[in-house]
C-alpha positions in Angstrom: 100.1 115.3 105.3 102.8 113.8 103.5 102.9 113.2 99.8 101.5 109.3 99.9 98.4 110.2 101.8 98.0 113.1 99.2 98.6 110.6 96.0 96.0 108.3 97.8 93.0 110.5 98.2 93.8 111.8 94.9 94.2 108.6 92.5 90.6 107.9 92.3 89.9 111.4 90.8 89.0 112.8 87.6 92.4 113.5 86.5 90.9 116.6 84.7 89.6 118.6 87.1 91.5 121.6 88.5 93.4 122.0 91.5 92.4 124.5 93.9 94.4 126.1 96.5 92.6 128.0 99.5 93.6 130.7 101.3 93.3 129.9 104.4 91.4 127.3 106.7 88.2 129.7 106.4 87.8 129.3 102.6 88.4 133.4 102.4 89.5 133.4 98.7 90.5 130.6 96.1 92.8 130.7 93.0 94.5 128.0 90.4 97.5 125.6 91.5 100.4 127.1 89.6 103.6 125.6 90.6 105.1 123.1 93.1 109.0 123.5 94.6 110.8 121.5 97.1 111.9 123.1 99.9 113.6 122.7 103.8 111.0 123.4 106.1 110.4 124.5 109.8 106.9 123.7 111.1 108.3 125.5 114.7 109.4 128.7 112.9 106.9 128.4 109.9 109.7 129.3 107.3 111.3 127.7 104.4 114.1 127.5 102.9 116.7 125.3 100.5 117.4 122.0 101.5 120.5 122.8 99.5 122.7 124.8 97.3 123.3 124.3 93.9 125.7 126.0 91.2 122.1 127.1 89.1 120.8 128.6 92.7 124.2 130.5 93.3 124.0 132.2 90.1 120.2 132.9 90.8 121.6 134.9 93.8 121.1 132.7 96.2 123.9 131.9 99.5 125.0 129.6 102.0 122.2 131.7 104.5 119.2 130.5 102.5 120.3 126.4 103.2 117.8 125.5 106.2 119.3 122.9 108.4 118.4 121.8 112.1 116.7 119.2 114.0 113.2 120.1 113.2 113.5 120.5 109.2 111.7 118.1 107.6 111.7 117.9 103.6 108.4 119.2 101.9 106.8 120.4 99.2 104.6 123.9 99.1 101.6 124.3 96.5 101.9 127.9 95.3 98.8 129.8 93.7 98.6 132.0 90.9 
């Protein structure tokens, strides 16, 4: 799904309620939405990684090794729970 078809089935919600992430596709446990990060992503592999490096993510120990490039990386988002 990309972010556009998300915004549109969410627009016309009650901007108060909260978001709910499940588990998996069975609905096996629930918890709170508690952050959101970009990432470089590899639906072949299922891995993420950075779509870049950046001075603040080299001092947070991060290298060249954690940059995800290739043919199949798409940009994304991931919804991570609490």
């Amino acid at each position: 799904m990309k972010i556009k078809e998300l915004i549109k089935l969410l627009k016309d919600q009650d901007q108060n309620r909260e978001v709910v992430l499940a588990s998996d596709a069975e609905g096996d446990a629930y918890s709170s939405l508690y952050g959101v990060h970009t990432v470089a992503y590899d639906a072949e592999y299922g891995q993420i990684g950075l779509e870049e490096l950046t001075d603040e993510l080299i001092s947070e120990g991060y290298g060249e090794d954690d940059v995800m490039t290739g043919n199949e990386v798409v940009s994304a988002i991931v919804l991570y729970p609490i």
